[in-house]
C-alpha positions in Angstrom: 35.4 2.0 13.6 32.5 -0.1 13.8 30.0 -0.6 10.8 27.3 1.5 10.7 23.9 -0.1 11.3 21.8 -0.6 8.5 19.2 1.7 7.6 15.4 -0.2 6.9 12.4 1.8 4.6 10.2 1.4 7.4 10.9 -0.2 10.8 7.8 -0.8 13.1 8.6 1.0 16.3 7.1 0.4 19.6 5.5 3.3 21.7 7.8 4.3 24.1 5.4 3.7 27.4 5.6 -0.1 26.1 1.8 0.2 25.8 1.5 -2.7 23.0 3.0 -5.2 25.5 0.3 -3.7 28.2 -2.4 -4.9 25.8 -1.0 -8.1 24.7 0.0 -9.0 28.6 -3.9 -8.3 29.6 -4.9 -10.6 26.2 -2.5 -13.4 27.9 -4.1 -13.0 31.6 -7.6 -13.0 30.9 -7.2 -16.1 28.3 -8.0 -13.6 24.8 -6.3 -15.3 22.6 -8.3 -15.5 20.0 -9.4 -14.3 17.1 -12.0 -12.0 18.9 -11.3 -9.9 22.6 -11.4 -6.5 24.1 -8.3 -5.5 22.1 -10.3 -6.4 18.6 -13.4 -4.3 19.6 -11.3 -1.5 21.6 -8.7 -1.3 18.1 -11.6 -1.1 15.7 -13.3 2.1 17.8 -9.6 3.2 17.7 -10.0 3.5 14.2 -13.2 4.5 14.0 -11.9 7.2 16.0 -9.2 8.4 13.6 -10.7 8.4 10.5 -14.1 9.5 11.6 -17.1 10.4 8.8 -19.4 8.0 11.1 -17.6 4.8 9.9 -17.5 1.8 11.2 -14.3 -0.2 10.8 -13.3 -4.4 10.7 -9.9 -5.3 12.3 -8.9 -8.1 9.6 -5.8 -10.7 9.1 -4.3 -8.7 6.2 -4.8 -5.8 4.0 -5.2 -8.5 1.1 -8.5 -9.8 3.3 -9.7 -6.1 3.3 -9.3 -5.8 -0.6 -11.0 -9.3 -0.8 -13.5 -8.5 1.7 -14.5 -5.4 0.1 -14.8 -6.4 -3.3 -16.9 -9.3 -2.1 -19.4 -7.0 -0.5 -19.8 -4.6 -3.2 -21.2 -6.9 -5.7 -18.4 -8.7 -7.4 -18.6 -11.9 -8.8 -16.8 -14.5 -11.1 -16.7 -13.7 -14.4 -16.9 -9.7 -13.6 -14.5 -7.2 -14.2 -12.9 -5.0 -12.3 -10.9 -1.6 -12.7 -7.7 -1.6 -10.6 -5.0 1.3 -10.5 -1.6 -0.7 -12.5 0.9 1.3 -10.3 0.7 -0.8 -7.2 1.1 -3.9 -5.2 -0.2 -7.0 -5.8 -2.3 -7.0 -3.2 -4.4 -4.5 -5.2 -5.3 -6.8 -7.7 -4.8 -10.4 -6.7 -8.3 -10.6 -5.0 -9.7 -9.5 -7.5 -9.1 -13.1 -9.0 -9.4 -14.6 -5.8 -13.2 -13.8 -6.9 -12.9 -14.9 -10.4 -13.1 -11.3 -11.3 -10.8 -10.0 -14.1 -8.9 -7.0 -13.4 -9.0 -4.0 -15.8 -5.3 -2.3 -15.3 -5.7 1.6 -15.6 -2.3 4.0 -15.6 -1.9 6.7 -14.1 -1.1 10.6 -14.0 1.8 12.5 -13.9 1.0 14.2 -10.6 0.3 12.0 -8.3 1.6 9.1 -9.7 -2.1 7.4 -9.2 -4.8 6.6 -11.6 -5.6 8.5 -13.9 -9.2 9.9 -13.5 -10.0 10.2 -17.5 -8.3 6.9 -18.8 -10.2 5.4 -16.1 -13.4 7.0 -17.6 -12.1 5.8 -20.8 -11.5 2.2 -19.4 -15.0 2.0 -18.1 -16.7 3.5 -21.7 -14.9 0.7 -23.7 -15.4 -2.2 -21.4 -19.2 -1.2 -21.6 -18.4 -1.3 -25.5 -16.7 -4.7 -26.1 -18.0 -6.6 -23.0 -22.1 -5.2 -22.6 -21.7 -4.2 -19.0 -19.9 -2.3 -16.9 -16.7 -3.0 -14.6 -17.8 -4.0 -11.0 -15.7 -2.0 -9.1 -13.2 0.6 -8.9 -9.7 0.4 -7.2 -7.8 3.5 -6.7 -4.7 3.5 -4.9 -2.6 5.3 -2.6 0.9 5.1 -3.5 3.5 5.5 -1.0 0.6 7.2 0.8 0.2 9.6 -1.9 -3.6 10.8 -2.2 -5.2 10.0 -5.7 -8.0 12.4 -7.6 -10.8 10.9 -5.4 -13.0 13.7 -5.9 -12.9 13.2 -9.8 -12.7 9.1 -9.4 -15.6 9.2 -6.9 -17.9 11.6 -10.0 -16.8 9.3 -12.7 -17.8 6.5 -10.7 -21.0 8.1 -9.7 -22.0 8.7 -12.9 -21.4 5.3 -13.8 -23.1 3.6 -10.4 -20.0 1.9 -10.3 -18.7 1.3 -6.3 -15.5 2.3 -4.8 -13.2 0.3 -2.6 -10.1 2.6 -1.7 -6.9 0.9 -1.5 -5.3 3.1 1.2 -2.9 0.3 2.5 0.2 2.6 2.1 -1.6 5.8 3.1 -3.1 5.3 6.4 -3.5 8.4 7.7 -3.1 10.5 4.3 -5.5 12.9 3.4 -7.5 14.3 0.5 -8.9 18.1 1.0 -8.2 17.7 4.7 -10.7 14.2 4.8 -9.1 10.7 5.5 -8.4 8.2 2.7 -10.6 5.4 2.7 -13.6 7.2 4.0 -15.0 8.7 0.1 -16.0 5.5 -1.5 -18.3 2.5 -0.4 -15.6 0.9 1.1 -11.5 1.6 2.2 -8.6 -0.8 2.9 -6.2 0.0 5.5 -2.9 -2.5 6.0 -0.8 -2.9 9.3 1.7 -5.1 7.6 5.3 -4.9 10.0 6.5 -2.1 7.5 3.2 0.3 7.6 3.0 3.4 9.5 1.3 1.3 12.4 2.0 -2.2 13.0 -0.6 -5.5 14.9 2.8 -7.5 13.4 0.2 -8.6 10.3 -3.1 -7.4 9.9 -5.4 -4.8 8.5 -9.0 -3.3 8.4 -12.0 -2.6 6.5 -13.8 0.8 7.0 -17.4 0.6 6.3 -20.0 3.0 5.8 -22.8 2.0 8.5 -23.4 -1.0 10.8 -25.2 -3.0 8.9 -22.6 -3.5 6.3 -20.1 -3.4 9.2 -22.3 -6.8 10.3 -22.4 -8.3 7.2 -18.7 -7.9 6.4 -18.3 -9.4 9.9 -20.3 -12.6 9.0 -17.9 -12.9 5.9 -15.1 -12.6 8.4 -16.0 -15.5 10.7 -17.0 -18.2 7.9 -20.2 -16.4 7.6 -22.3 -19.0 10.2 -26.0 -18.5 11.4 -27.4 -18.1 14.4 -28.1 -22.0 15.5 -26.7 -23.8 17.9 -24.6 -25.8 15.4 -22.5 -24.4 12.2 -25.2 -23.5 9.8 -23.7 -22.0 6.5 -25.7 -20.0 3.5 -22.9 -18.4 2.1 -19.0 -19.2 2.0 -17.0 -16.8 4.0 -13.9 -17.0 5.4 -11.3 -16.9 8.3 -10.2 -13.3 8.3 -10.9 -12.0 12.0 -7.3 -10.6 13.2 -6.3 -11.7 16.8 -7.1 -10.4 20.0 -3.1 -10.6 20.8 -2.3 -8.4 16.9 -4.9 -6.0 18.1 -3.6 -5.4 21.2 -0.3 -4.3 19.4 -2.6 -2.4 17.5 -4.0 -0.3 20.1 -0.6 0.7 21.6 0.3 1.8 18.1 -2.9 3.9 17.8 -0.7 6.0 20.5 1.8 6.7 18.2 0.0 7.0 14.9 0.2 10.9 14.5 4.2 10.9 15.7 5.1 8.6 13.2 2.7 10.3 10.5 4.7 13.6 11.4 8.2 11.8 11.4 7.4 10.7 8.1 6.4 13.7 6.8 9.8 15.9 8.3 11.9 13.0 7.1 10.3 14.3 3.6 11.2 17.8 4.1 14.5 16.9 5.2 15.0 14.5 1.4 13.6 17.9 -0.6 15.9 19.8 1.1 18.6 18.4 0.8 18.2 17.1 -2.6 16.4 20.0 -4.4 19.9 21.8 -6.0 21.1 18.1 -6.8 21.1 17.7 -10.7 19.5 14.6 -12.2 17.7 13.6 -8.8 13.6 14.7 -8.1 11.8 14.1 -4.8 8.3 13.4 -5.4 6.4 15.3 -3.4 2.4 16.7 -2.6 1.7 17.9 -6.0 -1.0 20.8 -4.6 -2.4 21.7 -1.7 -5.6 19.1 -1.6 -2.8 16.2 -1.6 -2.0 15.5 2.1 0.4 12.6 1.6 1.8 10.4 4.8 5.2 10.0 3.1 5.1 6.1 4.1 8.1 5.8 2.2 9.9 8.6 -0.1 10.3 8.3 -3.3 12.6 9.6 -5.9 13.5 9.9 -9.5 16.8 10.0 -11.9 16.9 11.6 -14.9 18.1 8.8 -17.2 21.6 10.2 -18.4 22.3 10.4 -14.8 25.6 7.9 -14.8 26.3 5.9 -11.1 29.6 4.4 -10.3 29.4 0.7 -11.4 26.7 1.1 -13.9 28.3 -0.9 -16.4 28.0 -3.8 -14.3 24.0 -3.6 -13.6 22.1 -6.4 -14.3 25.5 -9.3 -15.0 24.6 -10.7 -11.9 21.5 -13.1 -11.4 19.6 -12.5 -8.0 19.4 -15.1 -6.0 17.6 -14.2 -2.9 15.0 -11.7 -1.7 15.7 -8.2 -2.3 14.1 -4.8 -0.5 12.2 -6.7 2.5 10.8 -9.1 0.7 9.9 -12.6 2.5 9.1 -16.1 2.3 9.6 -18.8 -0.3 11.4 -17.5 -3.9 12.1 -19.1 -7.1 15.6 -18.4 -8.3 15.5 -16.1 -11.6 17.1 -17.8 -14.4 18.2 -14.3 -16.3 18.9 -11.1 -14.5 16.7 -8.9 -17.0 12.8 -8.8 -18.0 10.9 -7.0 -20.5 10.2 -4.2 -18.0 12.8 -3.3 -15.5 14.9 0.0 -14.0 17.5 1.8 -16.1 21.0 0.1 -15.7 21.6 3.4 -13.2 18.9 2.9 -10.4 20.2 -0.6 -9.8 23.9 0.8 -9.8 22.1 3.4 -6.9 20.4 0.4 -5.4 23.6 -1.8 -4.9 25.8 0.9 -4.2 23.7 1.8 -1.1 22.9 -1.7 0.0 26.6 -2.0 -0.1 26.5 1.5 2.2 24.0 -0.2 4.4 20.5 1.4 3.3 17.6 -0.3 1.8 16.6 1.2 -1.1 14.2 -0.7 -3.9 12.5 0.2 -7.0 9.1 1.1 -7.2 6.4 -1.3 -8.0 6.4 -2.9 -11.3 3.3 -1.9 -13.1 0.5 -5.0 -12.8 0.1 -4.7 -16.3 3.5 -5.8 -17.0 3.2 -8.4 -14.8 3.5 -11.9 -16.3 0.9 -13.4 -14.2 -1.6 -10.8 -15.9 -0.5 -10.8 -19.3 -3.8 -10.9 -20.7 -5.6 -8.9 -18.5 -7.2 -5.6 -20.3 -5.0 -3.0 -19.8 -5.3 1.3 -20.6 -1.8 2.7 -20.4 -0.3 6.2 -21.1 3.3 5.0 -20.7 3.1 6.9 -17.6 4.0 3.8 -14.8 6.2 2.5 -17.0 8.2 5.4 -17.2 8.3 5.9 -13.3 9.0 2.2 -12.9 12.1 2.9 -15.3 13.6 6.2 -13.0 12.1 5.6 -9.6 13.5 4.4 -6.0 12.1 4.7 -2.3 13.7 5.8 -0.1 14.0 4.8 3.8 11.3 7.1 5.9 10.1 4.8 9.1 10.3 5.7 12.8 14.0 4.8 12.8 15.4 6.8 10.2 17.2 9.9 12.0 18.1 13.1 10.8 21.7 12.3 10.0 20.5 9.0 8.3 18.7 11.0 6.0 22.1 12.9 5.8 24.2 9.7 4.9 21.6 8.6 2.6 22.0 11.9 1.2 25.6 12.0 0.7 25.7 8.0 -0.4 23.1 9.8 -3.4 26.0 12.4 -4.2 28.5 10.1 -4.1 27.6 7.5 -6.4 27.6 10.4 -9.2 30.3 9.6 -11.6 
């Protein structure tokens, strides 16, 4: 019997008319291939399309440029601070030093596993206190497409004058009381990184309230030059335009958006229904009916005195390569523990299914327990710690079938001792 093929998280996945290779062939014949092009303009009123509220959207080289772009544009500066949700990916927070900005790492809530509206509040109240002005931005984020409390974040922020950039990488296409993420506050990040619910390969965008701030991010985008007929620079920018080639990807992917939103989302059902008599194992799902999550990957968690076959052997071994996706250059660990890590029986669950051929990974180690941000300001309720401590995603992409969810499934029942 031959092995069976591994299950990814999130595989991109072509439309089936091979429309992304339409785009990208027209790209190649008519010489766009650059970092401008039909397939840039025609992806961006895609977009526009989708998430609607009379925005105007920038196709971008990353999600990260979308985060930088849009904290540049609403005011932030070196030596500012910024308040950033902890439970999330670097890519969150990192531009915010990019700008010389300190980020301000805010928990989060039981619910929805995003920040929490009140310690925010909290956060902003004392940074007034100790540092004589207010943060500079707020970044709420969408984990694992999950919706956060925008309607309380945007009237805390409100009340503060404070802007908005929504981090809605991971939850492209989610929704909040029936309205897209990224559309509330002054700004919102969308990623098409290869493992998102769309794919342009790498790439992202920046949705923007009105075309003028549509323009200016632009001039940002493309090294900010003037209208001469030589380079004439008044402010830095920078090199973030995605390519007319990755946008033409993109457009044959806006075909498919709303099949893979809906596969995601059944692929859900399927893991709470399967999995909602199993002792010791929850499947986090919409907490109430104003969450509209896209389900980009499922997530679950094990009550700690769950025991997994081969427990007792968590953490002897030192990892040595890249583990769940992860790419690029790596330094070797030199212990197989840190301060903050998963309980001894999510990493037996990890290995034993890696071993059964499905990638499965912890959640996101809180940026506040990051070593790199040590001594960043920090509000905590324990609350992303805890998660960090019991949670695992589990695979939800294009690819993942019905009787994969099955197998995964039974691999879960299995490892019970």
């Amino acid at each position: 019997m031959s092995e069976r093929k591994r299950i990814y998280l999130c595989l991109a996945h072509m439309s089936d008319e091979g429309l992304e290779q339409k785009y990208i062939k027209e790209a190649f014949d008519t010489n766009w291939v650059v970092p401008l092009g039909p397939n840039v303009n025609g992806f961006e009123k895609d977009l526009e399309a989708f998430v609607g509220e009379n925005k105007c959207v920038v196709a971008l080289s990353a999600g990260t440029a979308a985060v930088h772009l849009g904290l540049l544009a609403a005011g932030v500066k070196a030596g500012d601070e910024v308040i950033v949700q902890s439970f999330t990916f670097c890519a969150s927070s990192h531009p915010i030093t990019y700008l010389g900005a300190t980020p301000v790492f805010v928990d989060s809530e039981k619910d929805s596993w995003n920040m929490d509206p009140e310690l925010m509040e909290e956060a902003i109240k004392d940074r007034i206190a100790k540092t004589g002005k207010k943060p500079a931005a707020i970044v709420p984020v969408a984990l694992y497409g999950m919706p956060y409390q925008i309607d309380r974040i945007m009237e805390i922020a409100n009340k503060y004058g404070i802007p908005v950039v929504e981090d809605a990488a991971e939850g492209f296409g989610s929704r909040w009381n029936g309205q897209v993420l990224g559309t509330f506050g002054k700004y919102g990040v969308l990623s098409f990184n290869g493992n998102k619910m769309i794919t342009t390969s790498g790439g992202g965008a920046l949705i923007t309230a009105n075309e003028d701030e549509w323009r200016e991010i632009m001039m940002y985008a493309t090294q900010y030059r003037e209208s001469y007929p030589y380079y004439q620079h008044e402010k830095i920018g920078y090199n973030y335009r995605m390519s007319n080639i990755c946008a033409g990807i993109g457009r044959g992917q806006m075909t498919v958006v709303n099949d893979h939103i809906a596969h995601h989302k059944h692929v859900q059902a399927l893991y709470e229904e399967l999995l909602k008599d199993v002792k010791g194992i929850k499947v986090h799902g919409n907490p109430d009916s104003r969450y509209d999550s896209n389900f980009w990957l499922c997530t679950i968690t094990l009550d700690e005195n769950l025991k997994i076959k081969g427990q007792e052997n968590a953490y002897k071994t030192i990892v040595t390569g890249a583990v769940g996706g992860a790419a690029g250059v790596i330094h070797a660990a030199t212990s197989a523990h840190t301060d903050c890590e998963p309980n001894a029986n999510v990493e037996a669950l990890r290995v034993l299914m890696d071993q059964a051929q499905i990638e499965a990974r912890p959640l996101w180690k809180p940026m506040h327990k990051q070593p790199v941000y040590k001594n960043a300001p920090a509000y905590v309720n324990g609350v992303s710690e805890a998660l960090f401590k019991v949670g695992m995603c589990l695979p939800a992409g294009p690819y993942v079938s019905d009787d994969d969810v099955r197998y995964i499934v039974d691999t879960i029942k299995q490892a019970f001792v």
